[in-house]
GUVEX-353289 format. One record per residue: x, y, z of N, C-alpha, C, O in turn. Coordinates in steps of 0.05 Angstrom, whole numbers, padded with zeros to 5 digits, always signed. Example, Ala and Ser with C-alpha at 12.3 -4.5 7.8 and 13.67 -1.06 7.14 Angstrom:
+00264-00114+00156+00246-00090+00156+00264-00066+00156+00285-00066+00169+00257-00045+00142+00273-00021+00143+00258+00001+00157+00268+00023+00161
This chain:
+01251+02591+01630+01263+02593+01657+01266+02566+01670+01287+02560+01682+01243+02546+01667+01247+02517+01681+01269+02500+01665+01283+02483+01675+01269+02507+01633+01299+02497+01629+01326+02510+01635+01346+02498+01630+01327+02528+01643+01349+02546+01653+01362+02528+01683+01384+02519+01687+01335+02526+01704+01342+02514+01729+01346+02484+01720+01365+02473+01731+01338+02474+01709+01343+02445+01699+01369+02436+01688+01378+02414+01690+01384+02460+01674+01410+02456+01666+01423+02462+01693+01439+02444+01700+01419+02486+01712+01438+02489+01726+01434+02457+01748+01452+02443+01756+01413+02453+01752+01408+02422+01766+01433+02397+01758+01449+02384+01773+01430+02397+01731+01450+02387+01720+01478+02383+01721+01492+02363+01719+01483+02404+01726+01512+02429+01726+01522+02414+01762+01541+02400+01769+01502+02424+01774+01507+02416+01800+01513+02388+01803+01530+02378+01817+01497+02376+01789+01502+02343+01799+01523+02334+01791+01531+02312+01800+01543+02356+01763+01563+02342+01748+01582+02360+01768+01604+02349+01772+01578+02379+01778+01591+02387+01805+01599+02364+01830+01619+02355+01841+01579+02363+01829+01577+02340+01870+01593+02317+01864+01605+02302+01879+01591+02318+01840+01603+02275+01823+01635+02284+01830+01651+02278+01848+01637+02306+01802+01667+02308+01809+01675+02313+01831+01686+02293+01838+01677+02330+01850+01674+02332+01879+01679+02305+01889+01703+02301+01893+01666+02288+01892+01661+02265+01912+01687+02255+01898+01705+02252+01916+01697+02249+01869+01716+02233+01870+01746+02250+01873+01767+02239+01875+01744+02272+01872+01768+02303+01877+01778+02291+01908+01799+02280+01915+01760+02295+01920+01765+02285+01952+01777+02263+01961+01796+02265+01977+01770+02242+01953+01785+02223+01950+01809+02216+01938+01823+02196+01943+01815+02235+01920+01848+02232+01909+01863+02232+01931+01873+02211+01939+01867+02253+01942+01893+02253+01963+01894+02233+01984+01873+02221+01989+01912+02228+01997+01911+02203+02020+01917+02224+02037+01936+02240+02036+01886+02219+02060+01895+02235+02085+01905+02226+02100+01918+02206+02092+01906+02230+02119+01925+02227+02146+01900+02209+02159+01878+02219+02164+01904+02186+02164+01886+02170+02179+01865+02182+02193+01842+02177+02185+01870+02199+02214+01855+02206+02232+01842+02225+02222+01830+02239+02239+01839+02232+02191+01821+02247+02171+01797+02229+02156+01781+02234+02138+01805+02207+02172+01788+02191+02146+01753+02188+02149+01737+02181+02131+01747+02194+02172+01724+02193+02181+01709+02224+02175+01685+02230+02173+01728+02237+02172+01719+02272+02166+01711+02255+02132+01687+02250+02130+01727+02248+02112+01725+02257+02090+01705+02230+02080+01698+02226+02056+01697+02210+02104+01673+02194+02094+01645+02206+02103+01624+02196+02095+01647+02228+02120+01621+02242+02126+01630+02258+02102+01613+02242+02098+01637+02270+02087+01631+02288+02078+01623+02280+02048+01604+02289+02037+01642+02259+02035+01625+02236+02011+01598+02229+02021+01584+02219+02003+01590+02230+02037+01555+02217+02052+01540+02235+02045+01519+02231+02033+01552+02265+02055+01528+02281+02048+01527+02287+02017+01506+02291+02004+01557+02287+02004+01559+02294+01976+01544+02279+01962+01530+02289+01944+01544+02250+01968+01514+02225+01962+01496+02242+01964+01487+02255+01945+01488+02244+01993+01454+02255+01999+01440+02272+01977+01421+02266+01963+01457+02304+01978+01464+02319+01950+01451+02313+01922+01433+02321+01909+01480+02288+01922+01473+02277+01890+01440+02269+01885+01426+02275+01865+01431+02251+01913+01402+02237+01910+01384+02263+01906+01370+02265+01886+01384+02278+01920+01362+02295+01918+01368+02311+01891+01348+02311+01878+01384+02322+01881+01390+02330+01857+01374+02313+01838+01356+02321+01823+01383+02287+01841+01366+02261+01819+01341+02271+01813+01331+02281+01793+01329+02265+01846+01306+02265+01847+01289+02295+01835+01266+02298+01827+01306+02310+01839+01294+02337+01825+01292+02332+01794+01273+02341+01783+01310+02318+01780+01316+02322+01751+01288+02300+01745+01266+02307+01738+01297+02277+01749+01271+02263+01748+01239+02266+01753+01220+02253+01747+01244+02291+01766+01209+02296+01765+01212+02309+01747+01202+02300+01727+01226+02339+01744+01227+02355+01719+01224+02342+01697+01206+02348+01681+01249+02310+01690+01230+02311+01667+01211+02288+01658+01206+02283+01634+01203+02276+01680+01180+02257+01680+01148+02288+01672+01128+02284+01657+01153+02308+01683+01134+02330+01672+01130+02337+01654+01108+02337+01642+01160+02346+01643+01168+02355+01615+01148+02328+01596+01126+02331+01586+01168+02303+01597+01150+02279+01579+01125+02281+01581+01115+02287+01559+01111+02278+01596+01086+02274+01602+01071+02289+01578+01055+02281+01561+01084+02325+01585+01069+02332+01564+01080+02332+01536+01087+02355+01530+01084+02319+01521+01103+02309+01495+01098+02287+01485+01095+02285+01461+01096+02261+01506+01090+02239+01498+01070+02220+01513+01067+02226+01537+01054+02197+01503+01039+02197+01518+01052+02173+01550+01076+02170+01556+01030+02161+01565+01040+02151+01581+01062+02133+01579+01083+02138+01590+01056+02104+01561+01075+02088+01567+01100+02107+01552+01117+02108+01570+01108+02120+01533+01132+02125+01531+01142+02140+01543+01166+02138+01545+01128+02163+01559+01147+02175+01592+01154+02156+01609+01175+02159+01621+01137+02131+01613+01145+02117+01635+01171+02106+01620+01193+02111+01631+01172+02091+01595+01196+02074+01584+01224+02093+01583+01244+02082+01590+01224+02116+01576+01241+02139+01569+01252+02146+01602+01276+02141+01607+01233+02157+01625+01235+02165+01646+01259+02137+01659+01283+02140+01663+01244+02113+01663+01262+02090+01669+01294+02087+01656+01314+02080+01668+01292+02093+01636+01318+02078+01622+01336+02106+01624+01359+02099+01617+01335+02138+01631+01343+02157+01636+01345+02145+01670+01368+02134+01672+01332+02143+01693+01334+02139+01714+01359+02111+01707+01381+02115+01716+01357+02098+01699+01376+02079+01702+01413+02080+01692+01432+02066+01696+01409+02097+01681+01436+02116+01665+01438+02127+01696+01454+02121+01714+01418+02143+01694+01436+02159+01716+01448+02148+01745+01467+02160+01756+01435+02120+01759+01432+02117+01773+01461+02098+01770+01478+02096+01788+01463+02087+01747+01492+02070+01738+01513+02089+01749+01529+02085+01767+01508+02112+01731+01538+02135+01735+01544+02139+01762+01568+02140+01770+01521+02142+01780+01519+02143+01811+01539+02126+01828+01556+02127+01846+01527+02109+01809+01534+02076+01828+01564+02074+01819+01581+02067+01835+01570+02079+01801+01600+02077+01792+01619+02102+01805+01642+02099+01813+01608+02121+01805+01621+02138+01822+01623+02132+01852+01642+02131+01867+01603+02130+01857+01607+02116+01894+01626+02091+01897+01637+02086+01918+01631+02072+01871+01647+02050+01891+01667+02064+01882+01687+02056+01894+01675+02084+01863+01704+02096+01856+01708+02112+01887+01723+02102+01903+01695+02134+01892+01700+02146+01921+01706+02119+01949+01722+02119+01968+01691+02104+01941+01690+02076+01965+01721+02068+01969+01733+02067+01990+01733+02061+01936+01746+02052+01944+01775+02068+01947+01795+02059+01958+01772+02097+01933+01795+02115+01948+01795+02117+01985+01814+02123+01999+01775+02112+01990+01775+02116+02025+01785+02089+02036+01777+02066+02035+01806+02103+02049+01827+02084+02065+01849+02073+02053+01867+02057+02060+01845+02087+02029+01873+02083+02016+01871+02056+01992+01888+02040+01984+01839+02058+01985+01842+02042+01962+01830+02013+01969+01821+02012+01992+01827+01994+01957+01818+01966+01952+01836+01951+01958+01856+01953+01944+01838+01933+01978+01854+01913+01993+01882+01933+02001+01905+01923+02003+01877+01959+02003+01907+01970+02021+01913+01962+02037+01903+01941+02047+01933+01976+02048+01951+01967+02075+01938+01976+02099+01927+01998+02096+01937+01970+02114+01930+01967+02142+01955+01988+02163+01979+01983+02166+01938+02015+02176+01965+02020+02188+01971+02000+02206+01955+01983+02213+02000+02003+02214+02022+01990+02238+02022+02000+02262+02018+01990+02284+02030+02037+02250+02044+02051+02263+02048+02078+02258+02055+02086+02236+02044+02096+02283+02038+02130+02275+02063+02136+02288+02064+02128+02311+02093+02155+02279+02115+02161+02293+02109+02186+02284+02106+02194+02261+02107+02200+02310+02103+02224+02311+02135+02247+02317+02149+02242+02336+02141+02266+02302+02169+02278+02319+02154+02309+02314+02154+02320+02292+02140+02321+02340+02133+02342+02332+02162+02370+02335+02156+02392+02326+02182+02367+02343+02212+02389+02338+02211+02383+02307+02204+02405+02299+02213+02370+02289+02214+02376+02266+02195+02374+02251+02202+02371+02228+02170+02376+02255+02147+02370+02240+02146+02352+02220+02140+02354+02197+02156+02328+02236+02153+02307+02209+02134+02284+02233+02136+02285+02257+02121+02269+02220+02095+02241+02215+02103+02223+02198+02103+02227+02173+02111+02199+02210+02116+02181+02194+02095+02158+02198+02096+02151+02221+02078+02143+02185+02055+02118+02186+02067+02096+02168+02067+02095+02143+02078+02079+02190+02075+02054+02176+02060+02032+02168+02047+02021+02185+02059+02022+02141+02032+02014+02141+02042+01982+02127+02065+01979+02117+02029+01968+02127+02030+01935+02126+02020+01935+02098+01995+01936+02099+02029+01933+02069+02021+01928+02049+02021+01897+02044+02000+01889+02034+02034+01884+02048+02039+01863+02047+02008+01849+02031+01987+01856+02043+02005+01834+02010+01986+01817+02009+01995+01790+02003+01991+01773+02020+02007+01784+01977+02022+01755+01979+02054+01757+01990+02063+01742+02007+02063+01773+01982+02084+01782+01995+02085+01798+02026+02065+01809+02036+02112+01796+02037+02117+01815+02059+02122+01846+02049+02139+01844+02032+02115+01873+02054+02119+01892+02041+02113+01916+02071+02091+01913+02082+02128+01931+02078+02124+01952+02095+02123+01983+02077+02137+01984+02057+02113+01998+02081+02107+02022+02071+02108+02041+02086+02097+02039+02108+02122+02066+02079+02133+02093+02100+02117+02107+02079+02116+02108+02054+02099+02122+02108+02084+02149+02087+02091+02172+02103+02090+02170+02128+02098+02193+02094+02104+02220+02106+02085+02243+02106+02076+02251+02084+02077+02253+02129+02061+02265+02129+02058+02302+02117+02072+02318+02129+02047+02309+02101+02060+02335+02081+02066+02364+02108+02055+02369+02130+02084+02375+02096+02089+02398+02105+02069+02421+02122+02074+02432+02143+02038+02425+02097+02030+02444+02101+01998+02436+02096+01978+02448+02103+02001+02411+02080+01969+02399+02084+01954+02377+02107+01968+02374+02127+01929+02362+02108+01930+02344+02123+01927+02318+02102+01906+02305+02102+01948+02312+02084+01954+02297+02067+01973+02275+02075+01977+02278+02099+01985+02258+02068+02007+02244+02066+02021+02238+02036+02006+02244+02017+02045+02229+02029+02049+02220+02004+02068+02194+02023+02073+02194+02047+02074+02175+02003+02090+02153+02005+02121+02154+02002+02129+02156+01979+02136+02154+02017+02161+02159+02024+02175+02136+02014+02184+02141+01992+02181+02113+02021+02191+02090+02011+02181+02064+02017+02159+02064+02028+02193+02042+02012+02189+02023+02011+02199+02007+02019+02222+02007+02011+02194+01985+02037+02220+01966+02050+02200+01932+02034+02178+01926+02043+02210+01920+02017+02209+01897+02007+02214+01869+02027+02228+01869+02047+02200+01850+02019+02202+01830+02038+02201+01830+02078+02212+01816+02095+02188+01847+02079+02196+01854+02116+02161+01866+02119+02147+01878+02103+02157+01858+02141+02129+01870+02157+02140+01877+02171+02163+01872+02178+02112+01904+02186+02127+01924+02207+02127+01921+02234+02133+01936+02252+02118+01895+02232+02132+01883+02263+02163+01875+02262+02177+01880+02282+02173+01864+02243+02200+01854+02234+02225+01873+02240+02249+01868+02241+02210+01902+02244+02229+01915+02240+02244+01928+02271+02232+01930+02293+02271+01936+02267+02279+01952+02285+02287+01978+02285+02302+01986+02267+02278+01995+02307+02277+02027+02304+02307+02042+02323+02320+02029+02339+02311+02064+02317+02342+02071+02324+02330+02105+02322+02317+02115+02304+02340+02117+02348+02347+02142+02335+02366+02150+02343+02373+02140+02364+02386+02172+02329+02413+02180+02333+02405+02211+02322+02401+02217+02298+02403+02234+02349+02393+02247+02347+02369+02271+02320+02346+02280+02320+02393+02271+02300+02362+02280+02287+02357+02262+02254+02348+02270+02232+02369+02232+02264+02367+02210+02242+02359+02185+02258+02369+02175+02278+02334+02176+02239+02325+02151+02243+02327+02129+02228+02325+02127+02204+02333+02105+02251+02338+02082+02234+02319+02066+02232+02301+02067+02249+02320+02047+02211+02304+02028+02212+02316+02001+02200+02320+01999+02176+02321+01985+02214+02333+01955+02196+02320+01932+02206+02313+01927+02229+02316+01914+02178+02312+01895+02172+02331+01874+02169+02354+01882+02171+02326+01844+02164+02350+01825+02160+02366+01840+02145+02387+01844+02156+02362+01854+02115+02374+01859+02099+02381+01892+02087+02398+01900+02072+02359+01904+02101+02361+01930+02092+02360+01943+02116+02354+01933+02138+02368+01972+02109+02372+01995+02128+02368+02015+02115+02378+02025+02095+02346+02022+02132+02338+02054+02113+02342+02075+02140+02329+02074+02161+02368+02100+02132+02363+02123+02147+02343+02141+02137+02338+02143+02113+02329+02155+02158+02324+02181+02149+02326+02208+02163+02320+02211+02186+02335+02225+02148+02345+02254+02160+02321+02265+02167+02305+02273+02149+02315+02265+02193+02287+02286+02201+02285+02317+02193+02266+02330+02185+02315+02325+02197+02316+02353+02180+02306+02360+02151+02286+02373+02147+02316+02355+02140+02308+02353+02111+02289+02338+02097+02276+02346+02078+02289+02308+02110+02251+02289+02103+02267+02283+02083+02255+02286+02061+02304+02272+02081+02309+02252+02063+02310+02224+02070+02314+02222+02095+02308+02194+02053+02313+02178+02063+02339+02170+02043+02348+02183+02024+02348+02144+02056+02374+02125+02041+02375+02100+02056+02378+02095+02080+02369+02085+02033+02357+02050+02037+02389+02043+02024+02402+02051+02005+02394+02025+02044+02417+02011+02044+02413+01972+02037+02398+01959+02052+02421+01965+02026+02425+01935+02024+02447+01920+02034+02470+01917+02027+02432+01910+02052+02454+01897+02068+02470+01869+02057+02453+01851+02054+02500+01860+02049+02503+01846+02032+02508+01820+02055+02521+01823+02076+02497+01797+02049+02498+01771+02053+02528+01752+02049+02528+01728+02053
């Protein structure tokens, strides 16, 4: 029976792991991001006490099997496996929150609640200038990435609306988008 609960211990922690990094796939909607870092915290907490269960189980288990120093040598170098996988899973969750390792920085939240569209502009830019349009999903509290404006930050830019189409231009480009339908069309402006 105590190996029965020991596997499901197991089970669970290979539960909470995948979990913690499931959650972090999708890019929420900014003003989600503080929900889905409390909720990796407790999925941590979770994981620790889980540990800590398996590790006494089988610092017990050894004890009676082998004598001291090789529960302690065995117990350690199992605690340190596990505690690696931990640790590698947490900076993988770390760094899905906020959209990743050196992401973009939002700009800008354009809200049009008549057509249910959210548009966040966000500053990718790192050696380069780069603006980023993320659209906010239909029916989740998700976003996906809509397009791309090259060479331009989202201060650079200028905004237009012409009733249910928005503009946006740069020195060189012009991207409409149809609020109805959530199409865009990036234009290059010729020199």
């Amino acid at each position: 029976m105590k190996n029965l609960k020991t596997i499901y211990f197991v089970l669970l922690l290979f539960i909470f792991l995948i979990l913690g990094i499931i959650i972090v796939l999708p890019e929420l909607i900014p003003s989600l991001e503080m929900v889905q870092v409390i909720v990796l915290g407790i999925i941590y907490l979770i994981n620790i006490v889980l540990v800590y269960i398996l590790m006494i189980r089988l610092w017990n288990y050894l004890q009676n099997v082998f004598d001291k120093t090789r529960t302690i040598i065995l117990t350690a170098v199992v605690a340190s496996i596990v505690a690696i996988g931990l640790l590698i899973c947490f900076i993988i969750t770390s760094l899905g929150v906020g959209q990743g390792f050196m992401g973009g920085t939002l700009y800008k939240e354009i809200n049009f609640p008549e057509h249910n569209v959210t548009l966040f502009l966000y500053d990718d830019g790192f050696l380069d200038p780069l603006t980023t349009f993320k659209i906010r999903n239909k029916t989740f509290p998700t976003m996906k990435t809509f397009f791309y404006i090259e060479n331009c930050q989202p201060i650079d830019l200028k905004m237009w609306r012409h009733k249910d189409i928005l503009e946006f231009s740069s020195t060189d480009i012009v991207v409409k988008i149809d609020l109805k339908t959530r199409e865009a069309k990036k234009t290059y402006i010729n020199k």
